[in-house]
C-alpha positions in Angstrom: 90.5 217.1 187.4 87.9 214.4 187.9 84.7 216.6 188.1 84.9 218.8 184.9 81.3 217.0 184.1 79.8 217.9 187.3 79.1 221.0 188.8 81.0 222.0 191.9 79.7 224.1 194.9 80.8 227.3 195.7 83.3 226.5 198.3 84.4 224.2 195.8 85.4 226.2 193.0 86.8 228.8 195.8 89.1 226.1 196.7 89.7 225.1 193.7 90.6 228.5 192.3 92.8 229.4 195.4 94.8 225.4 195.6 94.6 225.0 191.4 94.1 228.2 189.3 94.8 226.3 186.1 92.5 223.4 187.2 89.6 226.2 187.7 90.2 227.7 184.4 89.5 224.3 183.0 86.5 223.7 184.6 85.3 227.6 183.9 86.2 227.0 180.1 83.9 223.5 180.1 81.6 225.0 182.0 81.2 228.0 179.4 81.5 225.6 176.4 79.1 223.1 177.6 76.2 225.8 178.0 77.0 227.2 174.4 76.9 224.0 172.6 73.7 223.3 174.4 72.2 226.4 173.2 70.3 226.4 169.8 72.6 226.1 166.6 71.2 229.7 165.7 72.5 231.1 169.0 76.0 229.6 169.4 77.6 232.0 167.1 76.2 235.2 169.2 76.8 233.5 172.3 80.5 232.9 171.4 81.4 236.4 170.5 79.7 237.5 174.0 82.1 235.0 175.5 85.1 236.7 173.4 84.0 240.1 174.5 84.2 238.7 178.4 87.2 237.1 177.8 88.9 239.7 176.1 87.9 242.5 179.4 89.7 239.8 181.5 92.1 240.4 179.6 92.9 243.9 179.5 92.1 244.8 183.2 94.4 244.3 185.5 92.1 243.3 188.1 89.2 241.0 188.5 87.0 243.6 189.7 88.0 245.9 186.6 87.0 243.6 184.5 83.8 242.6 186.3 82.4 246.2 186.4 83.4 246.5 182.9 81.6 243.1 182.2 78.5 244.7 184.5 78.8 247.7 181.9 78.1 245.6 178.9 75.5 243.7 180.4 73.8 247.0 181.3 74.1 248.6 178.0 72.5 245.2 176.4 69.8 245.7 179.1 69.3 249.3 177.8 69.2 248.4 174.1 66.7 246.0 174.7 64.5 248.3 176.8 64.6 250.4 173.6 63.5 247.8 171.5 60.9 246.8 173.2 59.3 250.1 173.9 59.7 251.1 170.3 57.9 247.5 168.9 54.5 249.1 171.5 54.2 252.2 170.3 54.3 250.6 166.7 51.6 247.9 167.9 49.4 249.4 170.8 46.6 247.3 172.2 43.6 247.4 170.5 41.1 249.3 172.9 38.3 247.4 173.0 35.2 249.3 171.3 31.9 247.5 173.0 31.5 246.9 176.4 28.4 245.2 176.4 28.6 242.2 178.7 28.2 239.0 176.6 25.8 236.7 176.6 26.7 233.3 177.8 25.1 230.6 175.6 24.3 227.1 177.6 24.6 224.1 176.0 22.8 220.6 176.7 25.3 218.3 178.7 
């Protein structure tokens, strides 16, 4: 396939994955490679056992929309967790509530 560097439209890879299933695998796997490697070095190892964990729903389900709901899952569970975290980390740092509220006094300088 001559446009594995490039990216295709979506009536492109439609066609593609219709006329040339392996040929759209191909370009899927590329695609998927090419945006781990460009992620930081510290993030490729995470990235690459997200990618198993799709790969491996694929897999099991017997249909693509299986698989995508159960891919839809994961990603809201991850969504969830974070949510978590982040709600925990402000109730261990809440704002500082600001003490004075004297307006302050705006110094001029010569120009």
């Amino acid at each position: 396939m001559s446009k594995q560097t490039t990216e295709l439209s979506f009536d492109e890879l439609k066609d593609l994955a219709v006329n040339d299933p392996q040929a759209f695998e191909a370009y899927r796997s590329a695609q998927i490679e090419a945006a781990i490697t460009s992620a930081p070095s510290h993030m490729q190892r995470r990235l690459r056992g997200l990618q198993f964990q799709v790969d491996a729903q694929r897999k099991i389900h017997s249909n693509p929309m299986g698989s995508c709901v159960k891919v839809y899952q994961m990603m809201q569970q991850s969504l969830a967790e974070l949510d978590t975290l982040l709600n925990q980390q402000s109730q261990l740092c809440p704002e500082t509530p600001i003490e004075d509220s004297r307006p302050a006094k705006v110094l001029s300088f010569p120009g």
